[in-house]
C-alpha angles and dihedrals in degrees: 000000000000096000134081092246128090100240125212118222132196123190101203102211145082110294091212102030121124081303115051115219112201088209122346090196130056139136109244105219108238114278092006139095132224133194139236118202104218113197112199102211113177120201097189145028094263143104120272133213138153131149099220109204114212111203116212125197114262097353137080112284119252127211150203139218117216117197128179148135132224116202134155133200094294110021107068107179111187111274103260117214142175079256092070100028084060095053081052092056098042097058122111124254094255093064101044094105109036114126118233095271097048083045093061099052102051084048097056084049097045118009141255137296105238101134108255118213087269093050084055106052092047077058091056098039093065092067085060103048121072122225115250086263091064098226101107149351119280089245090070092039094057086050087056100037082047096047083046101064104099122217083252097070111130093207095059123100082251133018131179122216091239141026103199126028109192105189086186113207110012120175123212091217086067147028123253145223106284111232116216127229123180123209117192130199112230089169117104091231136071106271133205126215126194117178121210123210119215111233106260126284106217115063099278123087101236133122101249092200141040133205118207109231102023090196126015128164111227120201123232109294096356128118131234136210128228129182112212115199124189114215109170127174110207140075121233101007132127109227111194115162149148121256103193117210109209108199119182131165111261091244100062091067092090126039087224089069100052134085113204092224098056102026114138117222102227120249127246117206117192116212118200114221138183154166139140132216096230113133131215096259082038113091119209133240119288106241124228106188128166130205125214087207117097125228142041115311093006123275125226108185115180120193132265100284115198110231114279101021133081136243117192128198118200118206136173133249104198120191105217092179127075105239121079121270134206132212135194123171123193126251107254095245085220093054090226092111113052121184120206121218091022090194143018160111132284118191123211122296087006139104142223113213109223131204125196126184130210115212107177115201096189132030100257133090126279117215107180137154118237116208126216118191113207127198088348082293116121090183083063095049128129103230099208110205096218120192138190146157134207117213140192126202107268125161131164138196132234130239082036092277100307129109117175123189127212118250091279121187125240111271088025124099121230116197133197130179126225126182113229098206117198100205094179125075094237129090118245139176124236125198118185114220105209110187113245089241090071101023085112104043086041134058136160138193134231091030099180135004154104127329108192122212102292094357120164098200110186100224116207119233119198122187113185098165106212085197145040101256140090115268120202115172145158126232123192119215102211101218106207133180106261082245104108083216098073112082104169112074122245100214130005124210127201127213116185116217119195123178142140129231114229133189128303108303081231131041130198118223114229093015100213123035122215120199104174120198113349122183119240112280096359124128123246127181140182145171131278132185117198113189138186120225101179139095095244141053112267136197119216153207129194123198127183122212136186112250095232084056100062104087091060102058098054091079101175088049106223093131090266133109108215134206093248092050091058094053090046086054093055090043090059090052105243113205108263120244093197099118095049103040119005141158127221095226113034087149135050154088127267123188135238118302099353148101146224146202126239131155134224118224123211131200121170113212092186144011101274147109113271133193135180138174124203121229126199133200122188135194117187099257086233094056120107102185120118094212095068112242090218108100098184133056119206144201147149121268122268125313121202 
């Protein structure tokens, strides 16, 4: 246990089934371990397998597989492993329920099913990824959907008719009515079944049940009939246990007849079975059961579950007397709501761990009550308030999908909030799509991200026109299930953005400076007015290039010289004009709608031609942000 809190773990299986459990319940301490002794007993020559699922309290449940084989001096069934308990689990659908023959050949013609590195990692991978509900990775979620397959699936390699059989008061003095349980055989091959009968529960050593026949053989696709007695010994005792049916293709009784790369590992089917002594003038036990769920009656509130997957809650059933006590809950008609174990036994001062899964069909939400029996006394019963609620993807935009700029000059940033709004109670991802031919004019943060479950996010529009034009375009928001696995988006909004790209944010007057002749090494100065034309206060840069530079800096070359070329020209450490041609205030900050005067400054340091351009960047004065908001850079043409 890795976490601070004590955890409460349930083994759901038989404790004296073909594998002996010394206890299948138990509380781990936090930050410490604890151990379970599991004794493999075979009854029989035969091949054993069965994935035992261990539900913990308030956390998805863990497994085990347990493999073994039971032979004698003349009977040698094949050795089964993991090995081969993995390459049966790693078939296709399509091959499930081949026989041995049919298996070899599709193997000669295909290969075999041992998992391969890939198959693996795509194993691994699934522990990483969450599901599209958000609650937990796909990895937890294919241990529950696996532990909530009942033994009465049509679509298994084996299926029974029933998956409890309550026979209600016995009496040892007399036999009872035989309930009747069917098996069928969906496999393409002859099957064997062998039931195995748990030792008996009360202090006397005798089987307390019977299955009629113990071993039959069924044929491919045919059924098979099985008569169940109850035959308890003592007054005034609750009996609950697992019968486990072992099926196995015929084949696999001998290790001549199997093949290792098509060798089947054999099926255990637990039965649930159950009955009490109690007579008609005897009155049952008074049940004290405690429920781990707040509230009255008690609340079960599972989480938002996106349509078409499934969410589980586990709770805990504790039994604070000291005589035994029985449960039986009953089956949701709608089949939203599944409990799992439906029935059982809890002896005195212990517990029985409970999952329930939530399965929505429609995107609404499912109040229910879910009903637990206690003792056979319904007067007696916990009544569980269960809630859930199925969700779609559905986000909408503010400002009803319309965002609309100021007139903003070229260099200046114009911005704009939108609120991004999650209306459903599941978490989703967006991603905007902003076309290439205004990634530069448009940006938007955040681009991508999270939406929680009924989350207003205010999204941040900035417009910074590298032309004089309207724009008018339209951006879609991808909306995704949080699950990383899902790459086509499940909705697409749209936000139009209209604006118009004024003039230079800043203007040069005049906007080309003549010198004329100017001797070596003398000083020359004139005038020059920066203004402001925007409606913000704006800081400043101005960079002077040589003419014959210039080329080269516009890197992308579109004709215009951008912010971050400019930056990208300083980085590399340009050599500095500034004793030849300066300004006397290349930085600064000038506020809205107004000018001011500089001057440039000229020295010749030899008899030549010389050009230079200005450039100019700009930042909204009121702009924090380290990265400039200003995408284009400005500047008057060349001045001798």
């Amino acid at each position: 246990n890795d976490s601070n809190c004590p955890a409460s773990f349930h083994f759901q299986c038989e404790k004296d089934g073909v594998f002996h459990f010394d206890r299948v319940q138990g509380v781990i301490p936090p930050l410490l371990s604890t151990f379970v002794t599991i004794v493999f007993r075979p009854q029989r020559t035969l091949n054993y397998y069965r994935r035992v699922f261990c539900l913990v309290k308030d956390q998805s449940p863990v497994f085990a597989d347990l493999v073994g084989t039971g032979h004698d001096e003349k009977v040698h069934p094949m050795p089964l492993t993991q090995r081969h308990v993995d390459a049966f689990r790693n078939r296709p659908d399509h091959v499930q329920k081949m026989g041995p023959a049919e298996l070899d050949e599709y193997i000669a013609r295909n290969g075999g099913f041992d998992p391969t590195d890939e198959t693996k990692e795509e194993e691994a991978a699934l522990h990483g990824t969450v599901s599209r509900s958000g609650e937990a990775t796909l990895g937890e979620l294919d241990v529950l959907r696996q532990f909530f397959v009942p033994p009465t699936d049509p679509s298994r390699e084996v299926c029974l008719t029933e998956e409890v059989l309550d026979f209600g008061a016995g009496s040892r003095t007399r036999s009872g009515e035989r309930k009747v349980v069917h098996l069928t055989n969906n496999t393409r091959a002859k099957m064997t079944v062998q039931w195995h009968m748990p030792p008996s529960v009360d202090p006397d050593d005798e089987v307390d049940w019977d299955v009629s026949p113990a071993i039959a053989d069924i044929a491919p696709g045919k059924t098979m009939e099985f008569r169940v007695a109850f035959r308890p010994s003592q007054d005034n005792f609750y009996y609950s246990q697992d019968i486990e049916a072992h099926c196995f293709f015929k084949s696999n009784r001998t290790f001549r007849l199997v093949n290792h790369a098509s060798f089947t590992p054999p099926w255990c089917l637990p039965l649930r079975v159950l009955g009490h002594t109690f007579g008609d003038s005897a009155e049952q036990f008074l049940p004290k059961v405690a429920i781990s769920l707040a509230g009255t009656p008690p609340a079960l509130d599972f989480p938002p579950c996106h349509l078409g997957d499934q969410v589980y809650q586990t709770f805990q059933l504790t039994n604070t007397s000291d005589t035994p006590a029985v449960f039986g809950f009953d089956d949701d008609p709608t089949g939203v709501f599944t409990v799992r174990p439906l029935a059982g036994c809890i002896q005195p001062n212990a517990f029985q761990l409970i999952a329930v899964r939530f399965r929505p069909k429609l995107a609404r939400t499912y109040r229910t009550e879910i009903k637990c029996v206690l003792n056979n006394s319904e007067d007696a019963a916990i009544r569980i308030r269960a809630t859930g609620a199925g969700n779609l993807p559905h986000v909408r935009l503010g400002n009803s999908g319309m965002l609309y700029f100021k007139p903003t000059c070229m260099g200046a940033t114009s911005r704009r909030t939108c609120d991004l709004v999650n209306l459903s109670r599941i978490p989703l991802r967006f991603r905007w799509r902003v076309p290439e031919r205004v990634a530069e004019e448009l940006r938007i943060r955040p681009a991508q991200g999270v939406l929680r479950g009924n989350e207003t996010l205010p999204v941040r529009w900035s417009f910074a026109p590298r032309a004089e034009k309207q724009y008018a375009v339209r951006i879609p928001c991808e909306i995704f299930p949080v699950s990383g696995r899902v790459e086509r988006p499940v909705q697409v909004v749209e936000m139009r953005a209209v604006g118009e790209g004024a003039p230079g944010a800043l203007q040069f007057d005049p906007p080309a400076l003549a010198f004329g002749t100017v001797l070596v090494n003398a000083k020359a100065k004139k005038p020059l007015v920066i203004e402001n034309l925007s409606d913000a206060t704006l800081k400043y840069n101005v960079d002077i290039i040589e003419s014959v530079n210039v080329a080269a800096i516009d890197t992308d070359g579109d004709g215009i010289v951008e912010a971050h070329e400019l930056d990208a020209h300083r980085a590399r450490g340009a050599r500095s004009h500034r004793r030849i041609i300066r300004l006397d205030d290349p930085v600064g900050t000038i506020e809205a709608r107004s000018r001011f005067t500089t001057h440039v400054h000229f020295t010749p340091r030899a008899a030549g031609h010389y050009s230079y351009r200005l450039f100019y960047t700009v930042k909204d004065a009121a702009d924090d942000d380290d990265d400039g908001t200003s995408a284009l850079a400005g500047g008057p043409p060349p001045a001798p």
